[in-house]
C-alpha positions as CSV (number, residue, x, y, z in Angstrom):
1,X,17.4,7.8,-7.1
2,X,18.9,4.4,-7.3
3,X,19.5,2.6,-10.7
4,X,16.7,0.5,-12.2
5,X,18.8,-1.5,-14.7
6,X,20.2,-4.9,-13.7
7,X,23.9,-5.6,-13.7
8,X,25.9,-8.7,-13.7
9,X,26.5,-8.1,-10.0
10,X,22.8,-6.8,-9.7
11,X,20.6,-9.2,-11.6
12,X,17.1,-9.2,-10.0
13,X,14.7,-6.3,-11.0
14,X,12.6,-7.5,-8.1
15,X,13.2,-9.5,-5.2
16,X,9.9,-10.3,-3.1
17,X,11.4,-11.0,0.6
18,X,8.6,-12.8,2.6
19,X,7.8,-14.3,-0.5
20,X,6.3,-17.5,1.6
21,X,4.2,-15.2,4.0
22,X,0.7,-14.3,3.9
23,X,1.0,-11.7,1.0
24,X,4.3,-12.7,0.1
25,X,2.5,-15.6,-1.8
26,X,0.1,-13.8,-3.8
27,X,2.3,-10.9,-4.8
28,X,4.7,-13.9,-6.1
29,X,1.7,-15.0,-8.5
30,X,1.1,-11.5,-9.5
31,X,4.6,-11.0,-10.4
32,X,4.8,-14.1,-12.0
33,X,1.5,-13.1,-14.3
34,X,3.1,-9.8,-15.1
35,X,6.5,-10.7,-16.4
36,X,5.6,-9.2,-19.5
37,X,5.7,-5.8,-18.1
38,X,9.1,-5.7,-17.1
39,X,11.9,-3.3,-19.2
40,X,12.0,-4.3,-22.5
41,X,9.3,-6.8,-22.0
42,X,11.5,-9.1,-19.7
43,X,11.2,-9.4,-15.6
44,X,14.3,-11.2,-14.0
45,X,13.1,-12.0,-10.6
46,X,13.5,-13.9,-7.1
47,X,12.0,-14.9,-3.8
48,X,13.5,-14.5,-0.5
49,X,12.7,-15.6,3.4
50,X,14.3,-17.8,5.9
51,X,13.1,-21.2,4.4
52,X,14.2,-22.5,1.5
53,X,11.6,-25.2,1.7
54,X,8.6,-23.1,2.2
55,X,9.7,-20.7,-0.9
56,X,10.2,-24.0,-2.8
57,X,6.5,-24.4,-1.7
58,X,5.3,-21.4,-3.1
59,X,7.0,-21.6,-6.2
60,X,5.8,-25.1,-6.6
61,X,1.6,-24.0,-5.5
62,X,2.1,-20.7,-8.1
63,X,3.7,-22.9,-10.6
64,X,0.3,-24.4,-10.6
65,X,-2.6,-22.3,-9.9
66,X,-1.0,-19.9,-12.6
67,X,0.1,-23.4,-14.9
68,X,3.5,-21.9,-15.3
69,X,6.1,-24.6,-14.5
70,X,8.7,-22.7,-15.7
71,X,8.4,-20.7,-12.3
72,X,10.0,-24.4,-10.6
73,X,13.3,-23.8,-12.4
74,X,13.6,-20.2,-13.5
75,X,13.0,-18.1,-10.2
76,X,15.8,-18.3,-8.2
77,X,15.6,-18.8,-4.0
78,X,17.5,-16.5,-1.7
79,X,17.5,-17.1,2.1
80,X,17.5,-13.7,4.3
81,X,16.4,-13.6,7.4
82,X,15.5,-10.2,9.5
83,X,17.7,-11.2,12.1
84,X,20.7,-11.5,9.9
85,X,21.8,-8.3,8.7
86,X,24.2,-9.9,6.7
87,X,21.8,-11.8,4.8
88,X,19.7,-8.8,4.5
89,X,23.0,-6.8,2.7
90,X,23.3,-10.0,0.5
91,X,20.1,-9.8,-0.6
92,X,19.7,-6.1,-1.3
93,X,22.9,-5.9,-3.0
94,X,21.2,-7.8,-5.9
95,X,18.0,-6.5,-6.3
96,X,17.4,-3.3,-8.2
97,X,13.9,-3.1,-6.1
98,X,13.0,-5.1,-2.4
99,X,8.9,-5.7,-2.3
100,X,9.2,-6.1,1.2
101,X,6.4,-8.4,2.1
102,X,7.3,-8.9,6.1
103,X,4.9,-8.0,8.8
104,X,4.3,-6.3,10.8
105,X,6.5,-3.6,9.9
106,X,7.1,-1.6,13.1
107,X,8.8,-4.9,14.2
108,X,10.5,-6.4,10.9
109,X,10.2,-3.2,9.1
110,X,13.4,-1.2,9.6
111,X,16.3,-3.6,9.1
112,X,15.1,-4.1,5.6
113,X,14.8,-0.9,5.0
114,X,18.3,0.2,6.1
115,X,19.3,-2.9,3.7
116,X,18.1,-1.4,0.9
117,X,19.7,2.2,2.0
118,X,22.9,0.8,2.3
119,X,22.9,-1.5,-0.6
120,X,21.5,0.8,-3.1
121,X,17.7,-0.8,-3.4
122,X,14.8,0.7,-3.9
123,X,12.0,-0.5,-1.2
124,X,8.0,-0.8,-1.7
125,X,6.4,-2.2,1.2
126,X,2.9,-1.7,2.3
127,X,3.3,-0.7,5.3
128,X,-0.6,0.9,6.4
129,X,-2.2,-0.7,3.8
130,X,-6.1,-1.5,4.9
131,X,-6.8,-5.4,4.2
132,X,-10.6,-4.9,4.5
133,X,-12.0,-7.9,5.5
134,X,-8.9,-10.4,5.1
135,X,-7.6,-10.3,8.5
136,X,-4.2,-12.1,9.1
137,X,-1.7,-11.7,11.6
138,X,0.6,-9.1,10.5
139,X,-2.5,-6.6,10.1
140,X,-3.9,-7.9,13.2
141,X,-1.4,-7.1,15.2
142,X,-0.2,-4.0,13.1
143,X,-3.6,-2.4,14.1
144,X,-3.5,-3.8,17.5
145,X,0.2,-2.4,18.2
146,X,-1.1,0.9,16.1
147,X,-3.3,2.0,18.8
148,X,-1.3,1.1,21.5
149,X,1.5,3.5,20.4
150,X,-0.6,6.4,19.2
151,X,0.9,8.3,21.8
152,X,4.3,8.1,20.6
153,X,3.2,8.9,17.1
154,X,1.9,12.1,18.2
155,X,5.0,13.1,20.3
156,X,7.5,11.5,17.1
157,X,5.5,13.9,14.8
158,X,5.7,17.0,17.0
159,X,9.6,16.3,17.0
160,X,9.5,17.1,13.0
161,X,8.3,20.8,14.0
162,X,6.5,20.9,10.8
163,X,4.7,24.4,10.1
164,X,0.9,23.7,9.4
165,X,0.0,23.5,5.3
166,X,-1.6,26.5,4.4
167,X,-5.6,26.8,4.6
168,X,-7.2,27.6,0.8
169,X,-10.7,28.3,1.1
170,X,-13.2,27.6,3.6
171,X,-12.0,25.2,6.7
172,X,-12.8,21.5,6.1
173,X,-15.0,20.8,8.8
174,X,-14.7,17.6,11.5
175,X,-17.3,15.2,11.3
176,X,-18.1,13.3,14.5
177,X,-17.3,10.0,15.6
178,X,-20.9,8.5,14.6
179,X,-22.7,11.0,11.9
180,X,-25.3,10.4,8.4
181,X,-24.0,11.5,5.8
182,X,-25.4,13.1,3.4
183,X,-23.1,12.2,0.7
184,X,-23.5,8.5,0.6
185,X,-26.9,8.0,2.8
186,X,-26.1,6.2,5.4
187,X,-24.2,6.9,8.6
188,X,-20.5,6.5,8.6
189,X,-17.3,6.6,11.2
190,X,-13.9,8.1,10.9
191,X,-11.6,6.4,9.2
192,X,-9.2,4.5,12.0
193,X,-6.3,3.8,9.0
194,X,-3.4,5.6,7.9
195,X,-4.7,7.4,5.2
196,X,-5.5,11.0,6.4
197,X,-1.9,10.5,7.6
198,X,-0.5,9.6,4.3
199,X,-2.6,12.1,2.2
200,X,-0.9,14.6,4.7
201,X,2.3,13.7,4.0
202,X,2.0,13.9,0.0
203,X,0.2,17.7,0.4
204,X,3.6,18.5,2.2
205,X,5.9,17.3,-0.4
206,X,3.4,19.0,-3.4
207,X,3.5,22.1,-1.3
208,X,7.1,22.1,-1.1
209,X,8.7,21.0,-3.7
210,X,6.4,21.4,-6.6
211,X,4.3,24.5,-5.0
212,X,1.1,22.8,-5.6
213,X,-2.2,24.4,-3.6
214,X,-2.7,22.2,-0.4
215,X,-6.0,19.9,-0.5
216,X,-7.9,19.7,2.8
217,X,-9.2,15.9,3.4
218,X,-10.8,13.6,5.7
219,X,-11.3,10.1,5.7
220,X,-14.9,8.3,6.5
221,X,-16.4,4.3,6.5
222,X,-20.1,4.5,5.9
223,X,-21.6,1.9,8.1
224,X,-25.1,1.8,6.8
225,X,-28.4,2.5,8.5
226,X,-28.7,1.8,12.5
227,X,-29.4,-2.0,12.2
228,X,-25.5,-1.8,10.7
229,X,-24.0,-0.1,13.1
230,X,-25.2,-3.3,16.0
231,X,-23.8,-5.4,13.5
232,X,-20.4,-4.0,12.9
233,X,-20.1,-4.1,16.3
234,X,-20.8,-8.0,16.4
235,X,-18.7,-8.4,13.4
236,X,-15.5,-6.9,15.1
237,X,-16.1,-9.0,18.1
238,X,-16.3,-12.3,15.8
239,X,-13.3,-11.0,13.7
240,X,-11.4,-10.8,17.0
241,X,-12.6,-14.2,18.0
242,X,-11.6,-16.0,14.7
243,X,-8.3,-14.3,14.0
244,X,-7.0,-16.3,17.3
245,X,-7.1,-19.4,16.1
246,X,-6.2,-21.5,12.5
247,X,-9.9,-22.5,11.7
248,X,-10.8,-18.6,11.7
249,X,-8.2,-17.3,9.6
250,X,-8.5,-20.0,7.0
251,X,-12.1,-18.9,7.0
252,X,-11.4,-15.4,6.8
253,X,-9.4,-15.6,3.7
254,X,-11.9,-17.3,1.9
255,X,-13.8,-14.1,0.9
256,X,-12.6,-13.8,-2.4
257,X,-15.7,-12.6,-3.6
258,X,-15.4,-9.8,-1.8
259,X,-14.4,-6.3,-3.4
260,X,-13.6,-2.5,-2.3
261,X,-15.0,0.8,-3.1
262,X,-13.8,4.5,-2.0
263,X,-15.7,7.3,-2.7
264,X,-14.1,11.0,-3.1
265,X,-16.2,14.0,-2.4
266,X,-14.2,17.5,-3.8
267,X,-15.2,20.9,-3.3
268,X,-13.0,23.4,-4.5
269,X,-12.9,26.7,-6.7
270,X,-13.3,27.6,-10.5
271,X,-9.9,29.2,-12.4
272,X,-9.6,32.7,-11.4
273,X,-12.2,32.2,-8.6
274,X,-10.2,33.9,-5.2
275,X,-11.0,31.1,-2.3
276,X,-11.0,33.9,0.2
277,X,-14.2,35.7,-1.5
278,X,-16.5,33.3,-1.0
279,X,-17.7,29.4,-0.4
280,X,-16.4,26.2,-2.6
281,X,-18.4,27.5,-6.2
282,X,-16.9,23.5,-7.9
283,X,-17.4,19.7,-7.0
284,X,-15.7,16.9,-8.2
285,X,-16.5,12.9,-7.0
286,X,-14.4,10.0,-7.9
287,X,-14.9,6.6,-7.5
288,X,-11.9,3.9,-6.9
289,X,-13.0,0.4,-6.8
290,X,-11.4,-3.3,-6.9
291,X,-11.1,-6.9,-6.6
292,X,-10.6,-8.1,-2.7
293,X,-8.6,-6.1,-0.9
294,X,-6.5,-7.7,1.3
295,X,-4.5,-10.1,-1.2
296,X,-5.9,-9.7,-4.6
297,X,-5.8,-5.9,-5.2
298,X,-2.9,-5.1,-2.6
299,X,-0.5,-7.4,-4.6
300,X,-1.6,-5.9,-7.9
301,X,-0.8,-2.4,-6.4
302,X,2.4,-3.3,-4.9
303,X,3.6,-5.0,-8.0
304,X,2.6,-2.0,-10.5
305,X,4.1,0.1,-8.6
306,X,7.5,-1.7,-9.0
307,X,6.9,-1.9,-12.8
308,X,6.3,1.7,-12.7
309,X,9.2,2.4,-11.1
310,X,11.3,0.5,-13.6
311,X,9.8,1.3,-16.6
312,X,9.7,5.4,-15.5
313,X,12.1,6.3,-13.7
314,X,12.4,9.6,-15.3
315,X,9.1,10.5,-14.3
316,X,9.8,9.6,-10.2
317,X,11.4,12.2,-7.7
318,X,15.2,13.2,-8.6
319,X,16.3,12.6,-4.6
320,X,16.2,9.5,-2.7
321,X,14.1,9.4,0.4
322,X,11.1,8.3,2.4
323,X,7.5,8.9,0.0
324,X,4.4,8.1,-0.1
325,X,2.8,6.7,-3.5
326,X,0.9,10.3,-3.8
327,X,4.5,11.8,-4.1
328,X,6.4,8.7,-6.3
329,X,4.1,8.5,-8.5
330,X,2.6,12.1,-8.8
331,X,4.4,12.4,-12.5
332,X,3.4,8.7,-13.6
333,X,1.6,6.8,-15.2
334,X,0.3,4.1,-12.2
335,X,-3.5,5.1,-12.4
336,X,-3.1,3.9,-15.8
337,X,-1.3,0.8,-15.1
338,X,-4.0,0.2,-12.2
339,X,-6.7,0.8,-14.6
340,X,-5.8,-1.9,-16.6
341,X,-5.5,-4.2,-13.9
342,X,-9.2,-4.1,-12.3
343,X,-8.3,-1.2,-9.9
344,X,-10.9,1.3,-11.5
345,X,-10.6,5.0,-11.2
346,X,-13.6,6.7,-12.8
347,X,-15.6,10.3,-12.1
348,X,-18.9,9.4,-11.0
């Protein structure tokens, strides 16, 4: 893995590039309240984008929503632009970790990427991430672009030739695409996010390089009772409607109030219990729940996760590569840091 202390030639733990972007701007006041947290109790950090003005800006507005005006003088500005890979090298070459904040990512996503590579950077992007209700244009057209090229997902997996995980117990079985579940009682839908996907990906590197027993999953949105359902379907219409235009999205991202819930149904089998003897004989349900999704509790995430990252790296995989937070952080101590910051795991 890369370093995680600075140097003289490296001398930003973090540097948030898209820092005057739709996320970019609150994962700069989240940094800016966790400072603290840093190595040794210190966090030396900058912003980066392709306006010096507009990351003035932000500096200036989180300067004083969080009434820190040191933030005016002590965070330095660097311009990078995607389009520049020479900027991007620049850039990379002095942070020990790039929170990569530019959207959408199957666009802007791999030039920073192979910055960081090159450079010697660790990367943290939230690429996938579900913003729930806060729809802005990077996730709009993520999603939009998503299902246009699910087709080429499928084939680009296939190219992989993975073999299939191993099956422990009793076949999870398919829901369909509008069912009630008993679980929750109401009805619900597949999940249309990246998360089975993800999940997927971390049982393959447990499997393989820690020879952990594979976990079946599947990923559902309850929708409610009937009367729901119609207006889901009204909603999504409206959502597409106001995203179009300034007025909308200004709206939209006025639902702080909002919050987030997932629910985690396990069945599974006792010590010493053989899976292939008989049904599921345990249960276990978790609860993860938050603040607002889309850009109060995805910049808290992102951010931890860089702290973790500095403060343990010990505890993170010994090879470079591509993971998922499932397989970084397996050996951590995130759900604890995450705890602690009003994303709330708990057995229910």
């Amino acid at each position: 893995m890369a370093r995680v202390e600075t140097t003289s030639n490296r001398p930003y733990h973090l540097v948030i590039f898209g820092a005057s972007g739709f996320t970019g701007q609150f994962v700069v006041e989240e940094v800016a309240r966790t400072v603290s947290e840093g190595p040794k109790g210190t966090l030396k950090w900058a912003v980066a984008g392709r306006s010096k003005q507009k990351l003035e800006h932000v500096l200036e507005q989180a300067a004083g929503v969080l009434s820190k005006p040191e933030l005016r003088s002590e965070v330095d500005i660097i311009v990078a632009d995607v389009g520049e890979p020479d900027t991007l090298a620049a850039m990379c070459k002095q942070a020990v970790i790039v929170l990569n904040c530019v959207g959408p990512y199957r666009f802007y996503g791999e030039p920073v990427v192979k910055a960081c590579v090159e450079n010697g950077a660790h990367h943290i992007d939230i690429s996938g991430e579900p913003q729930g209700g806060c729809i802005h244009d990077g996730t709009w057209q993520s999603a939009v672009y998503g299902f246009a090229d699910s087709v080429k997902l499928r084939s680009l997996r296939r190219k992989f030739n993975h073999k299939p995980l191993p099956t422990v117990g009793s076949r999870l079985k398919r829901r369909g695409a509008l069912f009630y579940s008993n679980e929750i009682q109401q009805y619900a839908l597949p999940f249309m996010g990246s998360d089975p996907s993800v999940v997927k990906r971390t049982q393959r590197f447990l499997v393989e390089e820690h020879e952990a027993t594979p976990t079946q999953y599947g990923a559902y949105a309850g929708v409610g009772g009937i009367g729901n359902i119609i207006k889901l379907m009204f909603a999504g219409m409206m959502f597409w409607f106001l995203v179009k235009f300034s007025f909308g999205r200004n709206l939209l991202i006025k639902m702080e109030g909002s919050s987030f819930q997932f629910a985690f149904y396990g069945e599974g089998y006792k010590e010493g219990q053989d899976p292939s003897q008989g049904k599921p004989d345990s249960k276990i349900n978790t609860m993860v729940q938050g603040p607002e999704c889309g850009y109060v509790a995805t910049p808290i995430t992102m951010v931890q996760a860089a702290l973790t990252i500095l403060n343990e790296p010990t505890a993170l995989p010994k090879k470079g590569g591509v993971y998922t937070p499932g397989a970084a952080f397996a050996k951590t101590t995130l759900i604890d840091r995450l705890n602690k910051h009003g994303v709330k795991f708990s057995c229910i």
